[in-house]
MARLO-862120 format. One record per residue (C-alpha): residue in one letter; x, y, z. Coordinates in nm, 2 decimals. Layout:
N
+-------+--------+--------+--------+
: mardo :   east :  north :     up :
+-------+--------+--------+--------+
:     A :      X :      Y :      Z :
...
+-------+--------+--------+--------+
***
This chain:
420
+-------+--------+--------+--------+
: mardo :   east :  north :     up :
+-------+--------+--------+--------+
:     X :   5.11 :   4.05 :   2.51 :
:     X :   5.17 :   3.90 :   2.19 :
:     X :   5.52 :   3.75 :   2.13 :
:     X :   5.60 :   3.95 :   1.83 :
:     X :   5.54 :   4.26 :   2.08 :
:     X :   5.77 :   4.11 :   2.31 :
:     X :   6.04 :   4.02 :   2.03 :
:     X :   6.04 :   4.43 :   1.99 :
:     X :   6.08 :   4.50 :   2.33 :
:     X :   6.34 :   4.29 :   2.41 :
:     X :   6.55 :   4.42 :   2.13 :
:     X :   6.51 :   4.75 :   2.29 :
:     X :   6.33 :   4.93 :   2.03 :
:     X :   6.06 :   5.07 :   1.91 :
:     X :   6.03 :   4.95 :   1.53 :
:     X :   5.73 :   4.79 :   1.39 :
:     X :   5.82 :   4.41 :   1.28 :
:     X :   6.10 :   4.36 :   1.02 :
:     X :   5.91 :   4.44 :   0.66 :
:     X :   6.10 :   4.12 :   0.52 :
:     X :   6.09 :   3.77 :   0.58 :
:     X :   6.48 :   3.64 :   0.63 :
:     X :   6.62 :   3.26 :   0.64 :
:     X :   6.86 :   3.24 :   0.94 :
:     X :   7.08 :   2.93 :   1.04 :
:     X :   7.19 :   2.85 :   1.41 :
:     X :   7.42 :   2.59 :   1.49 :
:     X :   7.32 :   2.38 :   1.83 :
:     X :   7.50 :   2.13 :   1.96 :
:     X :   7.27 :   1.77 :   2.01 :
:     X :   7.31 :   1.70 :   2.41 :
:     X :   7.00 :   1.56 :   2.57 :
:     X :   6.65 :   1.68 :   2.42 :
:     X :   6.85 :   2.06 :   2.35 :
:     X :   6.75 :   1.99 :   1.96 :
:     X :   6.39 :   1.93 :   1.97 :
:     X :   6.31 :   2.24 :   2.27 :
:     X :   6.56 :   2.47 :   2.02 :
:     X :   6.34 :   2.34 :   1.74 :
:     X :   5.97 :   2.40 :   1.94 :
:     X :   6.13 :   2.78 :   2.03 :
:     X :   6.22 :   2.86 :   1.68 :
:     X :   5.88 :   2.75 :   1.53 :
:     X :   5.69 :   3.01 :   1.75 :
:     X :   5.99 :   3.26 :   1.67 :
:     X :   5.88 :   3.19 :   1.30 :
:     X :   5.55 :   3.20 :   1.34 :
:     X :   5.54 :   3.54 :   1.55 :
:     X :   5.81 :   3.73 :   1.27 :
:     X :   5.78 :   3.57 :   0.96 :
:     X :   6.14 :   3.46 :   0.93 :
:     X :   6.23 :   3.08 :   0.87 :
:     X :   6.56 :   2.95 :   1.07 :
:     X :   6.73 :   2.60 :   0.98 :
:     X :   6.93 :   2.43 :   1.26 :
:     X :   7.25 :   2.35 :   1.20 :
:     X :   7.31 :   2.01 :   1.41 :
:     X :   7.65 :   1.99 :   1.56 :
:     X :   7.82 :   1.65 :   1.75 :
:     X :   7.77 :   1.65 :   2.09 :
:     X :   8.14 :   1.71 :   2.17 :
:     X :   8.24 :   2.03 :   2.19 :
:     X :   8.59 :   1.94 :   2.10 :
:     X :   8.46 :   1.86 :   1.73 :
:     X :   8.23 :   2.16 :   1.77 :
:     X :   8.46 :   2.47 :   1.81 :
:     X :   8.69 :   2.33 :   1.56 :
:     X :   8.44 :   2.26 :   1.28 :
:     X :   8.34 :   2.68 :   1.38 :
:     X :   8.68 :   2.79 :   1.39 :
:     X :   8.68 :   2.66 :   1.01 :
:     X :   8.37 :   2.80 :   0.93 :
:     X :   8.47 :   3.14 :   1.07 :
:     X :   8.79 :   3.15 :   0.89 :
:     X :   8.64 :   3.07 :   0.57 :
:     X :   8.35 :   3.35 :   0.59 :
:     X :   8.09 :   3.10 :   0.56 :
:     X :   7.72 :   3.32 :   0.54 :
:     X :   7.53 :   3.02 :   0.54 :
:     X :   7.57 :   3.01 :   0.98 :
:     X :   7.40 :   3.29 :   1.13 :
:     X :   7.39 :   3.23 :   1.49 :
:     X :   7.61 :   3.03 :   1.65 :
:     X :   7.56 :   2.85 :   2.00 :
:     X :   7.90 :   2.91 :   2.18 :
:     X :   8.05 :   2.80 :   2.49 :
:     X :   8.14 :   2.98 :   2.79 :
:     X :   8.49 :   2.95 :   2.68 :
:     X :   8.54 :   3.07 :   2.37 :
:     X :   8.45 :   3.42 :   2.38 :
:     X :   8.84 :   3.54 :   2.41 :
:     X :   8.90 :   3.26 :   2.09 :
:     X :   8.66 :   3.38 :   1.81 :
:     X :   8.51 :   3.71 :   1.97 :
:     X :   8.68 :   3.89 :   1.61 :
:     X :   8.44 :   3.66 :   1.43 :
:     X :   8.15 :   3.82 :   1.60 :
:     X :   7.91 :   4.13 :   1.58 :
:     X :   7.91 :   4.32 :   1.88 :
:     X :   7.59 :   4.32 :   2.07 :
:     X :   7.65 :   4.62 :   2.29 :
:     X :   7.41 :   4.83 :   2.13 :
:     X :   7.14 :   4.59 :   2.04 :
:     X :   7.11 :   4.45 :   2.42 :
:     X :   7.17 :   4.81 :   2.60 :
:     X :   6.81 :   4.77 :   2.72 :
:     X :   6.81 :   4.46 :   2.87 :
:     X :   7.17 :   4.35 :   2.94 :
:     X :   7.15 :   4.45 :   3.34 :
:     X :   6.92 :   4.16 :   3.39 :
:     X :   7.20 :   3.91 :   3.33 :
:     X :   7.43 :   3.78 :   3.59 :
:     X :   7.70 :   4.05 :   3.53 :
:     X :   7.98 :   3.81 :   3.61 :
:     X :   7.86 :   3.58 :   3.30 :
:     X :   7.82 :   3.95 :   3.07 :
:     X :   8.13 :   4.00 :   3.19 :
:     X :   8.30 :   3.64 :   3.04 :
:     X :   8.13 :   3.73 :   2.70 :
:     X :   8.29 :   4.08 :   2.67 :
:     X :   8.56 :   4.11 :   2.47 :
:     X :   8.81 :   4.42 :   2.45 :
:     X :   8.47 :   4.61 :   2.55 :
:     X :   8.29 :   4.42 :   2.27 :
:     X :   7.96 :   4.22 :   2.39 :
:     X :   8.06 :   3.90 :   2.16 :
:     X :   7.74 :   3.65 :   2.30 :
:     X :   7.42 :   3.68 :   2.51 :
:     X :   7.40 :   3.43 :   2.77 :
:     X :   7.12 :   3.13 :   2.70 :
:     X :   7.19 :   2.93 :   3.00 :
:     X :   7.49 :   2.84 :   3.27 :
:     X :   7.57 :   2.57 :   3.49 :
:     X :   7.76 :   2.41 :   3.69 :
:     X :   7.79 :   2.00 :   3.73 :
:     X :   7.70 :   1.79 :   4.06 :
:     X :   7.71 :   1.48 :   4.24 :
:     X :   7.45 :   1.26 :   4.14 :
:     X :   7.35 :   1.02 :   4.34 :
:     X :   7.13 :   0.73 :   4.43 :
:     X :   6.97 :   0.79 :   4.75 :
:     X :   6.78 :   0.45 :   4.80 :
:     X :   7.11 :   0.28 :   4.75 :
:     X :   7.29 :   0.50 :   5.02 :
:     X :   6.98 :   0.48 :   5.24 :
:     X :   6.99 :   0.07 :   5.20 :
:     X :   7.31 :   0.08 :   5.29 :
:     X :   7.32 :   0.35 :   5.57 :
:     X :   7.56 :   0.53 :   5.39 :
:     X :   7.54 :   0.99 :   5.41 :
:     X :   7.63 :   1.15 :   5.05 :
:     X :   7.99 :   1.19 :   5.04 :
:     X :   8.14 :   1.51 :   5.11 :
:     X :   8.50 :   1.40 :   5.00 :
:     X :   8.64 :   1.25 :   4.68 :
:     X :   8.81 :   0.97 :   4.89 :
:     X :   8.50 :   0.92 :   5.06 :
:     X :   8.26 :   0.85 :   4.75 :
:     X :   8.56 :   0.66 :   4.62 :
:     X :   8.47 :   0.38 :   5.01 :
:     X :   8.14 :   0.44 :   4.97 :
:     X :   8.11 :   0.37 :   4.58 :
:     X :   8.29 :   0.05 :   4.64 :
:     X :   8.12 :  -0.07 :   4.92 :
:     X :   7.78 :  -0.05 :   4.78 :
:     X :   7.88 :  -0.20 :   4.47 :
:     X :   8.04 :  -0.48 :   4.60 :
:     X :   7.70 :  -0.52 :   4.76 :
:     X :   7.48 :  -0.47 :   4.47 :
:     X :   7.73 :  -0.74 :   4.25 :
:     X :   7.68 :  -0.99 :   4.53 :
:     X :   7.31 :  -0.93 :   4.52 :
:     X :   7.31 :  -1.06 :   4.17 :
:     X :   7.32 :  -0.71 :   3.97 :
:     X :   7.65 :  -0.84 :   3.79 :
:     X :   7.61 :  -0.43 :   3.57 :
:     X :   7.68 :  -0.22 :   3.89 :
:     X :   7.90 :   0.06 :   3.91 :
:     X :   8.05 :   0.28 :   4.18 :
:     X :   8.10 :   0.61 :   3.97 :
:     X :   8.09 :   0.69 :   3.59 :
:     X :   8.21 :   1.03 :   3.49 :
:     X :   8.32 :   1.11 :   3.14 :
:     X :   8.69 :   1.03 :   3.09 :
:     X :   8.73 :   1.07 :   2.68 :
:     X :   8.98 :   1.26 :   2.60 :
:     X :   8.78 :   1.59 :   2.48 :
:     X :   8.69 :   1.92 :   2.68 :
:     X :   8.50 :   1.73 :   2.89 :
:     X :   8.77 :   1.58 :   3.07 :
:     X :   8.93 :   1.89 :   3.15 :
:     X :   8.60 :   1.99 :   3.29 :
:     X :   8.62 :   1.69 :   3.52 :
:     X :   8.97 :   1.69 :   3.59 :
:     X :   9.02 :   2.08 :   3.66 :
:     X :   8.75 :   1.98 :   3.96 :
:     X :   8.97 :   1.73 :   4.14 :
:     X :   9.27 :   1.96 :   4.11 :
:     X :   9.09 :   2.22 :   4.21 :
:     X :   8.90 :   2.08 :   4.52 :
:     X :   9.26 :   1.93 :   4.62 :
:     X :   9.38 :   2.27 :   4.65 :
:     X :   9.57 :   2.22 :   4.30 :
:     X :   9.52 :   2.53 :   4.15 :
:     X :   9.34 :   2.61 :   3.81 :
:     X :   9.60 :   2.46 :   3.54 :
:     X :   9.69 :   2.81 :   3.46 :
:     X :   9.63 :   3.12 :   3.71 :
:     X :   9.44 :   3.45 :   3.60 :
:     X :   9.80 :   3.63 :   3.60 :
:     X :   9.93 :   3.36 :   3.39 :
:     X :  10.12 :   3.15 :   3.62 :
:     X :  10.17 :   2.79 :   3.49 :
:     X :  10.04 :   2.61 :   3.85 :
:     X :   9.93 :   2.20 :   3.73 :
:     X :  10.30 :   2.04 :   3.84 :
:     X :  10.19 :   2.03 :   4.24 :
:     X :  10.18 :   1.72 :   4.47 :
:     X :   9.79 :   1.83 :   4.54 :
:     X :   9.71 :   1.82 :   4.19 :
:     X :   9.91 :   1.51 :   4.17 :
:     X :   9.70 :   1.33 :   4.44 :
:     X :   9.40 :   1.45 :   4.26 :
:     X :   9.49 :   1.29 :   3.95 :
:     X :   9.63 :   0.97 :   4.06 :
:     X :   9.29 :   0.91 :   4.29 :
:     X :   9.10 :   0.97 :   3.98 :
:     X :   9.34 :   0.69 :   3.78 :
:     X :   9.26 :   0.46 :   4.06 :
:     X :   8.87 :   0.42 :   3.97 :
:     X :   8.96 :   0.28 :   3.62 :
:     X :   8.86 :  -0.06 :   3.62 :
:     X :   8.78 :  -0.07 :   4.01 :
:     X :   8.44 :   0.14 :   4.05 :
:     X :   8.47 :   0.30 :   3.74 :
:     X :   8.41 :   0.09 :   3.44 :
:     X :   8.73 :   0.05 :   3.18 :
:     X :   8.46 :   0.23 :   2.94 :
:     X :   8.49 :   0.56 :   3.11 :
:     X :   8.82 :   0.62 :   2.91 :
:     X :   8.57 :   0.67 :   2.58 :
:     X :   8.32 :   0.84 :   2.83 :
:     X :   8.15 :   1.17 :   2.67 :
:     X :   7.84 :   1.29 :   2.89 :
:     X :   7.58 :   1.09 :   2.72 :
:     X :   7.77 :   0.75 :   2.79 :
:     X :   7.82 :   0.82 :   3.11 :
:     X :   7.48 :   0.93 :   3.21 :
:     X :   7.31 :   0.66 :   3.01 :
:     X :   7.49 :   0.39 :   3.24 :
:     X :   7.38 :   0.63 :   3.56 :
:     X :   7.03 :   0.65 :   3.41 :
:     X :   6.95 :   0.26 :   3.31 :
:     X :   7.05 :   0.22 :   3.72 :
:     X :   7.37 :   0.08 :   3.69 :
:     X :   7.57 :   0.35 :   3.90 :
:     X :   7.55 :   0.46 :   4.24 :
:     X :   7.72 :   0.78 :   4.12 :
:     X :   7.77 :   1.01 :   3.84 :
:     X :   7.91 :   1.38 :   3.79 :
:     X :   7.69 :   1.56 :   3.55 :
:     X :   7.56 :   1.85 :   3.43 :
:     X :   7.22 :   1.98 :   3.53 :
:     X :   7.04 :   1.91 :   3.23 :
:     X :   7.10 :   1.50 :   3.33 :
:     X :   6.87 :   1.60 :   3.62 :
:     X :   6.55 :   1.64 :   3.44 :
:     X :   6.64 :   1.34 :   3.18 :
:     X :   6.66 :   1.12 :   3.49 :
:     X :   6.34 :   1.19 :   3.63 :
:     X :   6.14 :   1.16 :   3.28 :
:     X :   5.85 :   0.92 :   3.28 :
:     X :   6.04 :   0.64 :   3.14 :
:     X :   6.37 :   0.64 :   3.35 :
:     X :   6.42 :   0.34 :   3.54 :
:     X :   6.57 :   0.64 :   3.83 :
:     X :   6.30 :   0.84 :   3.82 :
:     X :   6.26 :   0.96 :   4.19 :
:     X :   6.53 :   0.71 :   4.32 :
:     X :   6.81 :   1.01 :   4.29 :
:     X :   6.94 :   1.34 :   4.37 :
:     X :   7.22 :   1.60 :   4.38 :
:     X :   7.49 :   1.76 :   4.59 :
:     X :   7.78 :   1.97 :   4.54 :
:     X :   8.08 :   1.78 :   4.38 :
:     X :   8.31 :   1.62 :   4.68 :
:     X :   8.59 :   1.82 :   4.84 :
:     X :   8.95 :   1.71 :   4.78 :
:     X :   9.20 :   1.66 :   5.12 :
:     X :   9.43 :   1.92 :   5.26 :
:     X :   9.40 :   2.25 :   5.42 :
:     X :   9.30 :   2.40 :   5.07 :
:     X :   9.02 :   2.13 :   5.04 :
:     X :   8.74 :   2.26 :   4.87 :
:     X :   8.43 :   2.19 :   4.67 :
:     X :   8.48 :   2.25 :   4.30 :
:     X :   8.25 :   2.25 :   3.97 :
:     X :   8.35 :   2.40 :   3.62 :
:     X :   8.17 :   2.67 :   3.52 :
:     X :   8.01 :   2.62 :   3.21 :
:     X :   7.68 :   2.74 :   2.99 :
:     X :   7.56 :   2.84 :   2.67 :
:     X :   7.58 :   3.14 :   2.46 :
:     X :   7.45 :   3.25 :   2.15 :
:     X :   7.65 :   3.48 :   1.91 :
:     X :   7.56 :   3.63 :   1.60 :
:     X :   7.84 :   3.63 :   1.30 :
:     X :   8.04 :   3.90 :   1.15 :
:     X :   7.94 :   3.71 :   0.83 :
:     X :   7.55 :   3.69 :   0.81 :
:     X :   7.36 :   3.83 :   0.55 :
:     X :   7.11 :   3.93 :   0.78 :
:     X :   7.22 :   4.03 :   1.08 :
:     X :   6.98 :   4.26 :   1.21 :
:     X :   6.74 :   3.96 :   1.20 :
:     X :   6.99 :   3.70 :   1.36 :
:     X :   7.09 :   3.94 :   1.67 :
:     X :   6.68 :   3.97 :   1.69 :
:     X :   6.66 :   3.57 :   1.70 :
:     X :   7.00 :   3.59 :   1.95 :
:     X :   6.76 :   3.82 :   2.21 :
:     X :   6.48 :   3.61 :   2.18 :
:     X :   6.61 :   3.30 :   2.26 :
:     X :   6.78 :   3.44 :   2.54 :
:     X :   6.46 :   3.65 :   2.69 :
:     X :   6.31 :   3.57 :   3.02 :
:     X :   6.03 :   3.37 :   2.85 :
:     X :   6.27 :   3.13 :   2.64 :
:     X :   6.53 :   3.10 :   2.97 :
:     X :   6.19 :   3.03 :   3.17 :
:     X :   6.05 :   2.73 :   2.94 :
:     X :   6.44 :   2.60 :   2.93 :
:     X :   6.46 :   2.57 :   3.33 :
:     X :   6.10 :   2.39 :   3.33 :
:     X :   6.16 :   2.13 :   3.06 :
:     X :   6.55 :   2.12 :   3.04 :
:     X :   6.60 :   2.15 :   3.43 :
:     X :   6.86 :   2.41 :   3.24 :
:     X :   7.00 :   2.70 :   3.48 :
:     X :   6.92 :   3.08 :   3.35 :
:     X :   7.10 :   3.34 :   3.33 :
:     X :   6.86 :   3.57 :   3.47 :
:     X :   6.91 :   3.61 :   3.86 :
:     X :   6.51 :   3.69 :   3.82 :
:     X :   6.47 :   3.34 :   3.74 :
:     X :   6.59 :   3.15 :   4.05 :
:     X :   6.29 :   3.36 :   4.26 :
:     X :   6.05 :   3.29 :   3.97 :
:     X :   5.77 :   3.05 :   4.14 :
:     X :   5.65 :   2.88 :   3.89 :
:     X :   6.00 :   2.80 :   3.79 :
:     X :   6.07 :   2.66 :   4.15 :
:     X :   5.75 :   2.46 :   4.17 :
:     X :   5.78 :   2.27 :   3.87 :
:     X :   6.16 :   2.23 :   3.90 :
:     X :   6.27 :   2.31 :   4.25 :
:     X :   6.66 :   2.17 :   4.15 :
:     X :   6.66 :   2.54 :   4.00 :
:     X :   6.64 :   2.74 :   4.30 :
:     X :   6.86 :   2.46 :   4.50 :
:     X :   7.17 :   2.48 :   4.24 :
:     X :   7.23 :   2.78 :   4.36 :
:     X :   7.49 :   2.62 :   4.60 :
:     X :   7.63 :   2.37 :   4.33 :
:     X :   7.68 :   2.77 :   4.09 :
:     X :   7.85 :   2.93 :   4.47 :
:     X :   8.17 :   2.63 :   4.39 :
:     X :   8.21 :   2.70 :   4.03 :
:     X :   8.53 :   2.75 :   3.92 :
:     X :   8.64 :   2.94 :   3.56 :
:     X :   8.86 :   2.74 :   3.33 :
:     X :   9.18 :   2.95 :   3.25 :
:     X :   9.05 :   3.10 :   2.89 :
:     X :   9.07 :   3.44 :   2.97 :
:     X :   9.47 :   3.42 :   3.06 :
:     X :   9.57 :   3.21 :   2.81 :
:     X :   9.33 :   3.38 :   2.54 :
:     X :   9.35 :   3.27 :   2.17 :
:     X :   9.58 :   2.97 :   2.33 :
:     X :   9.27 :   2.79 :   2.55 :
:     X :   9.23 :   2.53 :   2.31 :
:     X :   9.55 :   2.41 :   2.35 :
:     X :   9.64 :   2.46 :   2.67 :
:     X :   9.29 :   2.23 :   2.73 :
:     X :   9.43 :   1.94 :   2.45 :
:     X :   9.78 :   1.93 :   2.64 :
:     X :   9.60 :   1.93 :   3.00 :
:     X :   9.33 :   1.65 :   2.89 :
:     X :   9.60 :   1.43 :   2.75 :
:     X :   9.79 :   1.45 :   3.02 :
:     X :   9.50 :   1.35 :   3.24 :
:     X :   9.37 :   1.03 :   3.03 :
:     X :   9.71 :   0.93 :   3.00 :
:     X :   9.73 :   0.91 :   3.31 :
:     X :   9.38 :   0.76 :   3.34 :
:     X :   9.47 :   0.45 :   3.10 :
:     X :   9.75 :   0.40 :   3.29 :
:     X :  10.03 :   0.55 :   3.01 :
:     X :  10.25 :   0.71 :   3.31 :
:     X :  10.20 :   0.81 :   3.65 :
:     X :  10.00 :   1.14 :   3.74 :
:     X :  10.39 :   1.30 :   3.82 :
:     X :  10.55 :   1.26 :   3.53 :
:     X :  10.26 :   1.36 :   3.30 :
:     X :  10.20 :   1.68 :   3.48 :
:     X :  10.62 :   1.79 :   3.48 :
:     X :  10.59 :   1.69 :   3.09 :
:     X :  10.28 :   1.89 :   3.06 :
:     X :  10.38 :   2.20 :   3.27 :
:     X :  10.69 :   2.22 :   3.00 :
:     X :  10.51 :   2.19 :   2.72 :
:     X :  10.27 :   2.49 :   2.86 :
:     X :  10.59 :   2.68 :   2.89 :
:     X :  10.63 :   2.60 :   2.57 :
:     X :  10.31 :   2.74 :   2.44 :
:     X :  10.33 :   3.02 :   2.66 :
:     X :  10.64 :   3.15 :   2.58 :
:     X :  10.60 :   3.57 :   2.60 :
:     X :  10.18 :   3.56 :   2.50 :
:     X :  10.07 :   3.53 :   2.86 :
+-------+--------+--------+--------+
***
């Protein structure tokens, strides 16, 4: 099968190949080696339709991201013909969008229909899913094995067991040791990090699906003030400026015994050149304490939307299919280590033999947790800026973990007022 034959037939039609050549942008973030496999995809699309598509590099926060495309979108820019969009911001930007309904009616039932279902919009298919996630425990099993330690299945465990065995490691002359690096900036990220103590403490989700402001709670409380606690003890003071590339480049030069990721640190940390390769591994993030105790990871992934605003749309929504297709998603979870959105995928056996931490995340995806977009709607981003601030204030040590979340859970009230 040639792939201009399979371009066709994922776009669900039979048409011979588009009779002109168009010039396409897509906007990618720059996380990991994500640039270069978007840039080795794009070639063969070119090659195989005759178009030519420029990427768009973005930061790699997706803070700076989303507000450099809500700017874009508001202006009309053509030059941006697909964007790459985050689980999240479907509900934000979804009237900025051309609705895909139609053009993936042939192949939309072989997505996860719970991740379909995040990227409709008022009954309007906004994105296609590229790839989803969920982040884990990383961690280093020679060190826990030298130290005849099991992986942690609590945060107040990891937070012993991280101590311990860096205490050891410092006295053994590795003076660059860390217990635990996560990313603590004050960005999305962090309330992708945070929302998973809360959650695991039995804290509640910020804000519930009917609305309900729930972040002022003793559980979420504990959560918070545990996290404030590894500042400067088994967290380095660093991890206040954290994004996920600082954090796993300490992790990945050896210099942690943990680190919460995503999955696409996984493969970066086995490459030939890692000083980890083979010494690490994964489990689900730890549980809180409490009778609502729980493992929690935010749900996250990738998405790719085609804009109201392109000159050539028909051509973009054929790029949007084809670098969400079986084939593309396949390539992604054997070089990227990057979880499909094709259930097809996780039985695939190629897939599984070259990366078998596909098949296994399966458990780390059963604990993933939604971050409240889809109640508080066109109000997300803020709702995220008040809860991260909240959280790294308390992490830098500018108020206790109380009396930031009463002052946030007014100022959501605030915000809220009749909208949700």
């Amino acid at each position: 099968m040639t792939m201009t034959w399979g371009i066709a037939l994922l776009a669900g039609v039979a048409m011979p190949a588009m009779a002109y050549a168009a010039e396409l942008s897509v906007v990618s973030g720059s996380t990991g080696r994500s640039v270069e496999f978007l840039r080795t995809q794009l070639d063969r699309f070119e090659a195989d339709t005759g178009h030519t598509v420029t990427i768009v590099p973005m930061p790699s926060s997706t803070t700076d991201q989303f507000g450099q495309y809500r700017l874009w979108l508001a202006a009309g820019n053509t030059d941006i013909d697909l964007y790459t969009t985050d689980v999240i911001w479907a509900p934000q930007l979804a009237d900025q969008f051309l609705d895909l309904t139609e053009a993936a009616k042939d192949v939309v039932g072989d997505f996860f229909p719970s991740i379909i279902e995040s990227q409709t919009v008022d009954g309007k298919l906004v994105a296609l899913p590229s790839y989803t996630g969920a982040p884990a425990l990383y961690y280093r099993k020679d060190l826990l094995e030298k130290y005849g330690k099991s992986v942690p299945a609590t945060w107040a465990e990891m937070t012993a067991t991280a101590q311990e065995i860096m205490d050891g490691e410092r006295a053994a002359g590795n003076a660059d040791m860390w217990g635990f690096v996560f990313q603590g900036n004050a960005y999305e990220g962090l309330t992708c990090d945070a929302l998973e103590w809360v959650k695991s403490y039995g804290g509640g989700q910020i804000v519930e699906p009917d609305g309900t402001i729930s972040i002022n709670n003793e559980n979420a409380v504990a959560a918070i003030d545990l996290a404030a606690s590894w500042i400067g003890t088994i967290s380095p003071e660093g991890s206040l400026a954290y994004m996920e590339e600082e954090s796993r480049g300490v992790w990945q030069l050896g210099n942690s015994v943990f680190h919460r990721n995503w999955e696409y640190a996984y493969a970066l940390g086995n490459s030939g050149d890692s000083p980890i390769k083979g010494l690490f591994d994964v489990a689900p993030l730890p549980s809180g304490e409490g009778p609502d105790a729980r493992s929690a990871a935010t749900l996250g992934g990738w998405n790719y939307a085609v804009s109201k605003y392109s000159k050539n749309p028909d051509a973009a929504i054929e790029l949007a299919l084809y670098l969400t297709s079986y084939e593309v998603q396949k390539e992604r979870a054997i070089e990227l280590t990057e979880m499909p959105t094709r259930p097809a995928l996780y039985d695939d056996a190629e897939v599984a033999a070259a990366q078998p931490i596909v098949p296994a995340w399966k458990d780390v995806l059963l604990n993933a947790v939604p971050r409240p977009s889809a109640p508080t709607k066109t109000d997300y981003n803020e709702v995220s800026s008040l809860f991260w601030s909240a959280v790294h204030n308390t992490l830098a040590g500018n108020g206790s973990a109380a009396e930031n979340l009463e002052l946030l859970e007014a100022d959501l009230a605030d915000l809220k007022g009749d909208a949700w």
